[in-house]
Structure formats: structure tokens, C-alpha cells
N, C-alpha and C positions, 0 to 999 in steps of 0.2 A: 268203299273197299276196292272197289273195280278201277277207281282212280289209280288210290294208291297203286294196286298192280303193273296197271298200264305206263306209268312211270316208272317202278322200275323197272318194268321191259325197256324203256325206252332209253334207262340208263345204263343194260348191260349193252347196247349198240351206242350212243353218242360217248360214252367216256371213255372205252376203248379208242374210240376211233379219234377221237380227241388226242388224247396220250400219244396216239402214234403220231396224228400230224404235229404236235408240235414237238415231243421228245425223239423220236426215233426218225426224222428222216422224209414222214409221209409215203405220200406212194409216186413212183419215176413211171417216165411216158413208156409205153411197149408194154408187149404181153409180159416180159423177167420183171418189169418195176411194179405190174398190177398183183402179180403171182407173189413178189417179195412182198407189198403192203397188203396183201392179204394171209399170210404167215406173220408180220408182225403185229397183225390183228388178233388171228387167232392168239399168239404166244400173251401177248399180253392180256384177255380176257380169258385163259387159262390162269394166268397167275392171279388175277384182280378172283375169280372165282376160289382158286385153293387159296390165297390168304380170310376170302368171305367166310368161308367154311371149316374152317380151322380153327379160328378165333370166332365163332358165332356169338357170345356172351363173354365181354370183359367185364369187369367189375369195375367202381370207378378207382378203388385199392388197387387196386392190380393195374392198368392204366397210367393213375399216376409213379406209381412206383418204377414202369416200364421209362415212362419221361425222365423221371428224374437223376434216374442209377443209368440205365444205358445212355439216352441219348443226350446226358449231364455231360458223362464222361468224353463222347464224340465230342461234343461242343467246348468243351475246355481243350481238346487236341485240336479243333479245328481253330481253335482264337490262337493257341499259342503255333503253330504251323504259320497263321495271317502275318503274325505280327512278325515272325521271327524270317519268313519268305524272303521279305525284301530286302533286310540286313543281310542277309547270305548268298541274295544272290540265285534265288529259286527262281525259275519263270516259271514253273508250270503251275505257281500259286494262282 
């Protein structure tokens, strides 16, 4: 049990901090670039916490239904957005 724990302490510090260096940017040399990657540290392990705690118990019904109806839907706009980008002429595809 003390394992477990202690992983996931270890997890609310490496996967923030993960997140940030490779999605956000990391942290810039000088005191503003340490002060910025330590706000998008926090912000992000605020959000990683309120989504934890919010959804504490999904069901595996609920779950897939979540997949299936929303992120169906995203992914049938994102296929037809892919295919249809380069016929028109889209760059920011």
C-alpha cells in the first residue's frame, strides 16, 4: 500500500511536469522563463486534479458511451476536415 502511494505521489510531480515540457513550451532561461514553467506547472496539475476528482468513478457504460457518441463524432469531423484540407486548399490542416 505505501508503494502504491508513493507512486502516486510521484505521479502528481513527473506527469505534470512531463506535460509541460513536451506540450507547453517547458521552462525559458531567467527568472520570467522559471516563474512562467512554474505557473504552467501549477495550471496544469490543477486541471489534471479537477478532472481526477470530478469523474472519480466512471462506469465501463458510461466510458464507452463517452467514446463512442462524442469523440465518434470529433473523429468523423476530423477525417472529413483531413481529407477535404488539401482539395481546398486549407494549410492550417
Amino acid at each position: 500500500l505505501a508503494v502504491w502511494k508513493l507512486a502516486h505521489a510521484i505521479m502528481l510531480v513527473a506527469l505534470p511536469l512531463f506535460l509541460v515540457m513536451v506540450f507547453l513550451g517547458g521552462f525559458a532561461a531567467g527568472l520570467a522563463g522559471l516563474l512562467a514553467g512554474i505557473g504552467k506547472y501549477v495550471l496544469v496539475l490543477v486541471l489534471l486534479i479537477l478532472i481526477k476528482n470530478t469523474n472519480p468513478r466512471v462506469r465501463i457504460d458510461q466510458a464507452m458511451k463517452f467514446f463512442w457518441v462524442y469523440c465518434g463524432i470529433a473523429l468523423v469531423v476530423a477525417i472529413i476536415l483531413a481529407t477535404t484540407g488539401n482539395y481546398y486548399g486549407i494549410s492550417w490542416l
